[in-house]
C-alpha positions in Angstrom: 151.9 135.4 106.1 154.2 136.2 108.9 155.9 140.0 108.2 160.0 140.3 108.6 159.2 142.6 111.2 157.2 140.0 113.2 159.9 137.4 112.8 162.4 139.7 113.7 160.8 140.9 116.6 159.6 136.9 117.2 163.5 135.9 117.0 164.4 138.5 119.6 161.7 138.1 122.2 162.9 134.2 122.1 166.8 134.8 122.5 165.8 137.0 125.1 163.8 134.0 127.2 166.5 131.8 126.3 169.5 134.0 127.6 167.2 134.7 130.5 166.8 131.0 131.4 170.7 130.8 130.7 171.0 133.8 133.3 168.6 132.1 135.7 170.5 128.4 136.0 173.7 130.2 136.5 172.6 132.5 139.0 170.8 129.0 140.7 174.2 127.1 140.1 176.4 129.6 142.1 174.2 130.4 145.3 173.4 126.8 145.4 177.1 125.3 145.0 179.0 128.5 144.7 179.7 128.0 141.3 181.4 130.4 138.8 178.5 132.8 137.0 181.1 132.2 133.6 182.9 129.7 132.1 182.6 126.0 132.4 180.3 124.8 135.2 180.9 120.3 134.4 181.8 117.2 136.2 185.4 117.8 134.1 186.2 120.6 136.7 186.8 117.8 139.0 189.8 116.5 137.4 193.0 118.0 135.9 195.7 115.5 133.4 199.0 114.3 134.0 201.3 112.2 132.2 199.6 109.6 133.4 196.2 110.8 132.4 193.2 111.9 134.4 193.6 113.2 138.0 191.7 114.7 140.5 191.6 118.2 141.5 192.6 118.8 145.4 189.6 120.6 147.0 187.8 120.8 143.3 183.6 120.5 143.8 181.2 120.3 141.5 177.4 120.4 142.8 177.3 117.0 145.4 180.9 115.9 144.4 183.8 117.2 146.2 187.4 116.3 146.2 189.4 116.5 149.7 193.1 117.2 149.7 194.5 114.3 148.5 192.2 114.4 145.4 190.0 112.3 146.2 186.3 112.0 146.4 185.3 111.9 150.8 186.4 113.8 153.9 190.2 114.7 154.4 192.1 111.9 155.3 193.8 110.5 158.3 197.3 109.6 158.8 196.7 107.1 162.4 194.6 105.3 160.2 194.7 101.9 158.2 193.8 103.1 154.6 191.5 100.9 152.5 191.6 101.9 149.1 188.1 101.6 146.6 189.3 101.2 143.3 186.6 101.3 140.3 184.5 103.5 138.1 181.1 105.8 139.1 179.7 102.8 140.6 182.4 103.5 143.4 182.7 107.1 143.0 178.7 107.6 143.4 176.5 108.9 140.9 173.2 108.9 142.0 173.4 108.8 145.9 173.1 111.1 148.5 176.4 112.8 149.5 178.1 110.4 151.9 175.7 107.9 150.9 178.2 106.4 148.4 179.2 102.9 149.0 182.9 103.6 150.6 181.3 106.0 152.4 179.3 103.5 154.0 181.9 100.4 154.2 184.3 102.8 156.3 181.4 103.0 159.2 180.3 99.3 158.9 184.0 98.1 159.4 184.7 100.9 162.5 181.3 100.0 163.6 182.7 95.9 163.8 186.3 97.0 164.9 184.9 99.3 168.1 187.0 102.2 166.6 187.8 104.5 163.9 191.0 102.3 162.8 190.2 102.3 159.2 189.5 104.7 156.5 188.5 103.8 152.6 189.9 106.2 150.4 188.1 106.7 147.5 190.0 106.1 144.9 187.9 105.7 141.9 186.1 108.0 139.0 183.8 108.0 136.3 184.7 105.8 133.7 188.0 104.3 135.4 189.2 101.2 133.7 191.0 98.5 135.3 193.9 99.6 133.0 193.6 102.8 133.9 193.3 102.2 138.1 196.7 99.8 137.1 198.4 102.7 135.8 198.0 104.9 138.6 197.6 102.4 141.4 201.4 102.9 142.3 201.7 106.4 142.8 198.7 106.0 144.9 199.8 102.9 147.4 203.0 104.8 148.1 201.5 108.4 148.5 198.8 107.3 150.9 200.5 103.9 152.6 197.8 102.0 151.8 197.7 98.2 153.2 194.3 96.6 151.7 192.7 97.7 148.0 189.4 96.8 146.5 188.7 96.1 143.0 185.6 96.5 141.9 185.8 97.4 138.0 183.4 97.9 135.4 182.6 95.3 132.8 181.3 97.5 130.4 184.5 99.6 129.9 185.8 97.0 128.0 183.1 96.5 125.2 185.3 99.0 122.5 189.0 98.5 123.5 190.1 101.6 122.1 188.2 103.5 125.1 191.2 102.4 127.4 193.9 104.3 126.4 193.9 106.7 129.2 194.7 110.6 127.4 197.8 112.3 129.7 198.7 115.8 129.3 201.0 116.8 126.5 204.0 118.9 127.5 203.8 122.5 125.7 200.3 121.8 124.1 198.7 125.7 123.4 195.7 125.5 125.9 192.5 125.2 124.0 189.5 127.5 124.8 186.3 126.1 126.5 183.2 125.8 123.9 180.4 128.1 125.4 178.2 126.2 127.8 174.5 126.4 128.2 174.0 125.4 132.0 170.0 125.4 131.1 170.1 122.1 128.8 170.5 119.8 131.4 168.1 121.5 133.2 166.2 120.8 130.3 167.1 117.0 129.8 166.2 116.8 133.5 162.6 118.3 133.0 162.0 116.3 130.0 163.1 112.9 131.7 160.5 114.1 134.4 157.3 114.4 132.3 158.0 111.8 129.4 156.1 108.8 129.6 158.8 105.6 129.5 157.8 104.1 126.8 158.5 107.5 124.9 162.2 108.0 126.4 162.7 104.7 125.2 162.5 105.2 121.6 164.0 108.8 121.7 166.9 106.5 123.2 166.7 103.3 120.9 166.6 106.2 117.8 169.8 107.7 119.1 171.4 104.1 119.4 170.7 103.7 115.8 172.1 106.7 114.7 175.1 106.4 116.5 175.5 102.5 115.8 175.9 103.5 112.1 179.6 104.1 113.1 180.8 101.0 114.4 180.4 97.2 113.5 177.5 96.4 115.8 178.2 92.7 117.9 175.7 90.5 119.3 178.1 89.3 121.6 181.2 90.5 123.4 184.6 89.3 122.0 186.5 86.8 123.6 189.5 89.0 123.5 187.7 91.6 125.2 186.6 90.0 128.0 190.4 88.6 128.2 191.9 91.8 128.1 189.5 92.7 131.2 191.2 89.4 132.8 194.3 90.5 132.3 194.1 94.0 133.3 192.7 92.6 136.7 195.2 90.3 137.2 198.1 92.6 136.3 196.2 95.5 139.2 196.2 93.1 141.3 200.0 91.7 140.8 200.5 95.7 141.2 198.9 96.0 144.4 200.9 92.7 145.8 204.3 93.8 145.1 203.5 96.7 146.9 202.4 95.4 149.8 198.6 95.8 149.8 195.8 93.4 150.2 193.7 93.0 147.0 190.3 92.0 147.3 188.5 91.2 144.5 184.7 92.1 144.0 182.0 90.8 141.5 180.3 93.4 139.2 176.3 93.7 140.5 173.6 95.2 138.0 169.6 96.0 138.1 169.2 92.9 136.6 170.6 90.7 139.4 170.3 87.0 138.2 168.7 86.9 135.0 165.3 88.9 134.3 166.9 91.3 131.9 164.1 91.1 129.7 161.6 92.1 132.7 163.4 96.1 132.2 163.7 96.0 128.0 163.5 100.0 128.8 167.0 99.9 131.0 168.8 97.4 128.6 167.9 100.8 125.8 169.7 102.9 128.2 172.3 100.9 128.8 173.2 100.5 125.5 173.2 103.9 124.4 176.4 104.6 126.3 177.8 101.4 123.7 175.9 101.4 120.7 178.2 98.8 119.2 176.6 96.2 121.6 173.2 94.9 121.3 170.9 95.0 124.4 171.3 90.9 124.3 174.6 90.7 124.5 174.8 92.8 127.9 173.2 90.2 130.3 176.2 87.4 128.4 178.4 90.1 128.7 178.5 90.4 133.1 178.2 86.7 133.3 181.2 86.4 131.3 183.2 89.3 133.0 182.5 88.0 136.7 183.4 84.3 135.9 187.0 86.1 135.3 187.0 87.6 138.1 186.4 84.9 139.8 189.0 83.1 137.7 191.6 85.8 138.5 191.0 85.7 142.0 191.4 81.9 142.2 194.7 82.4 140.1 196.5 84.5 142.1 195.0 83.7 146.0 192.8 86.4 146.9 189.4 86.9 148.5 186.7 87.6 146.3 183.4 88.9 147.3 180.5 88.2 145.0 178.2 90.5 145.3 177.3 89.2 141.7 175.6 86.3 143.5 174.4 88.0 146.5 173.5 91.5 145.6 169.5 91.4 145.2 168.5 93.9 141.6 165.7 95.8 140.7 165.2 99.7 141.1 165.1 99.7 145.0 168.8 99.1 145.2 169.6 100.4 141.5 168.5 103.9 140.0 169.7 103.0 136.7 171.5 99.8 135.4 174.6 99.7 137.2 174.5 102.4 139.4 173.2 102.5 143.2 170.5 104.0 144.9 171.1 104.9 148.9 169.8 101.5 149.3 171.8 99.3 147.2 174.6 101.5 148.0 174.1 100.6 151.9 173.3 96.8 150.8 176.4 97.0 148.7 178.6 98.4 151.6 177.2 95.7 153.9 178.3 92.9 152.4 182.1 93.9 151.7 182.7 94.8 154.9 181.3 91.0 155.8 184.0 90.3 153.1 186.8 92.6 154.1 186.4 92.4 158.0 188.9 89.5 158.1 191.3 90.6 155.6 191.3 94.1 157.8 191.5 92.1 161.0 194.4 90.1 159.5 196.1 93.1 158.6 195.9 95.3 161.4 197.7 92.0 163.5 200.2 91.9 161.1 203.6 94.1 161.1 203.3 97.8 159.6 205.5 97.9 156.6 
């Protein structure tokens, strides 16, 4: 039997490892990205609220992300320049890229590249876990702030699987500031190592067992609601009215996944991780759930007379262009950037002969 004294002494030498390990990924985290040694070290340091919800933080930079003046993720803009906008979620943004890699990145040298020149910048204007409702609600203030003349829309399907995730959160006037929790900068470390060493087939039960638990909170659907996927519509449609009365030139872009056309049963172990971002969705009902969402985009295009790209169709899956299920690698980003500025070329051409407004 194990003395008190032992224990004690057992207890200690471990919260003294751990605080070490703490002390070690903070040291690494600020003379590797210059981070702060305390306080919150997250993605959320990117992004302040308004009262119109989340916002990006001029100059803010976490690790590869960083924000130029306007707020936005890429180099400082230009004023002589046509502005393209990239509106969507952390498929646009970049998650799992190189820096610069990202697909607006890209699309800005493939369309200079075409026009001779560098007439064009994309701007861009997305973030992680932007909604179309949420790019409509601040889509205004950023056409007339930057003078933008053409817009891509390129919105995430799977934002719309719980309605209630919409509702953008804006700062409340007067409320008391709350204090950050304490942050242990060694667990994702951690998560990181583990995802390194685990066999597959073990992740994928760790995840499926953490869908379960967290399904036990919701009413769990085999398929997507019709009213969901029309409230997706809609919130298309209505950015892109937004966009028009403003003078910009929407484009609208299919929504591309690992799975390309069918196969989803060939990557069971992606469809897990998919779905533990939305337990309340079965892994079947993902696959009916794009096909669904990209038939109203094309619908919604058709409607209201504006180009569509569908890269749905086109984009080839499978992990050389996709490190996860939605999300590009360098590759697919590059692929990705190819084929819109195929897409947008005339609609930038058109533009750039027409009268500046």
């Amino acid at each position: 039997m194990i003395s008190p004294l032992r224990a004690a002494r057992g207890g200690v030498a471990l919260a003294v490892f751990v605080l070490a390990l703490e002390g070690w990924a903070r040291l690494d985290d600020h003379l590797t990205y210059g981070a702060p040694l305390t306080g919150p070290y997250n993605a959320e340091i990117l992004y302040t609220r308004d009262t119109l919800g989340r916002v990006g933080k001029p100059h803010a930079r976490y690790r590869k992300w960083g924000l130029n003046e306007a707020g936005f993720r890429g180099p400082e803009l230009e004023p002589d320049r046509l502005t393209i906008l990239a509106f969507g979620a952390s498929e646009t943004f970049g998650l799992y890229e190189d820096e610069g890699q990202e697909y607006p990145r890209q699309l800005e040298h493939f369309l200079n590249a075409r026009i001779g020149r560098d007439a064009v910048q994309v701007v861009n204007a997305a973030y992680p876990g932007e909604s179309a409702y949420t790019a409509d609600v601040r889509a205004p203030e950023i056409v007339d702030r930057l003078h933008a003349r053409v817009a891509i829309v390129y919105p995430t399907p799977a934002d719309y699987i719980w309605l209630p995730f919409l509702k953008p959160k804006p700062a409340r006037e007067g409320a008391a500031k709350v204090a950050e929790p304490f942050e242990w900068r060694i667990a994702d470390r951690l998560r990181t190592f583990l995802k390194g060493i685990l066999p597959q087939r073990v992740q994928t039960r760790l995840r499926a067992r953490e869908t379960r638990i967290a399904e036990s909170g919701f009413t769990v659907m085999d398929r997507l609601p019709e009213e969901n996927v029309r409230r997706f519509r809609d919130d298309v449609a209505h950015l892109v009215q937004t966009l028009k009365a403003r003078g910009v030139a929407p484009v609208i872009v299919t929504h591309a996944n690992l799975f390309g056309n069918g196969g989803q049963e060939r990557d069971r172990a992606q469809l897990v991780a998919w779905r533990k971002f939305y337990p309340m969705l079965r892994e079947e009902g993902f696959a009916d759930m794009e096909r669904r969402m990209n038939d109203a985009l094309r619908a919604v295009a058709a409607e209201e007379r504006v180009p569509l790209i569908d890269v749905a169709a086109s984009m080839p899956g499978g992990h050389q262009n996709f490190a996860d299920f939605v999300h590009f690698t360098n590759r697919g980003a590059t692929l990705m950037a190819q084929q819109l500025a195929n897409g947008l070329y005339p609609v930038v051409e058109n533009v750039m002969r027409g009268p500046r407004q």
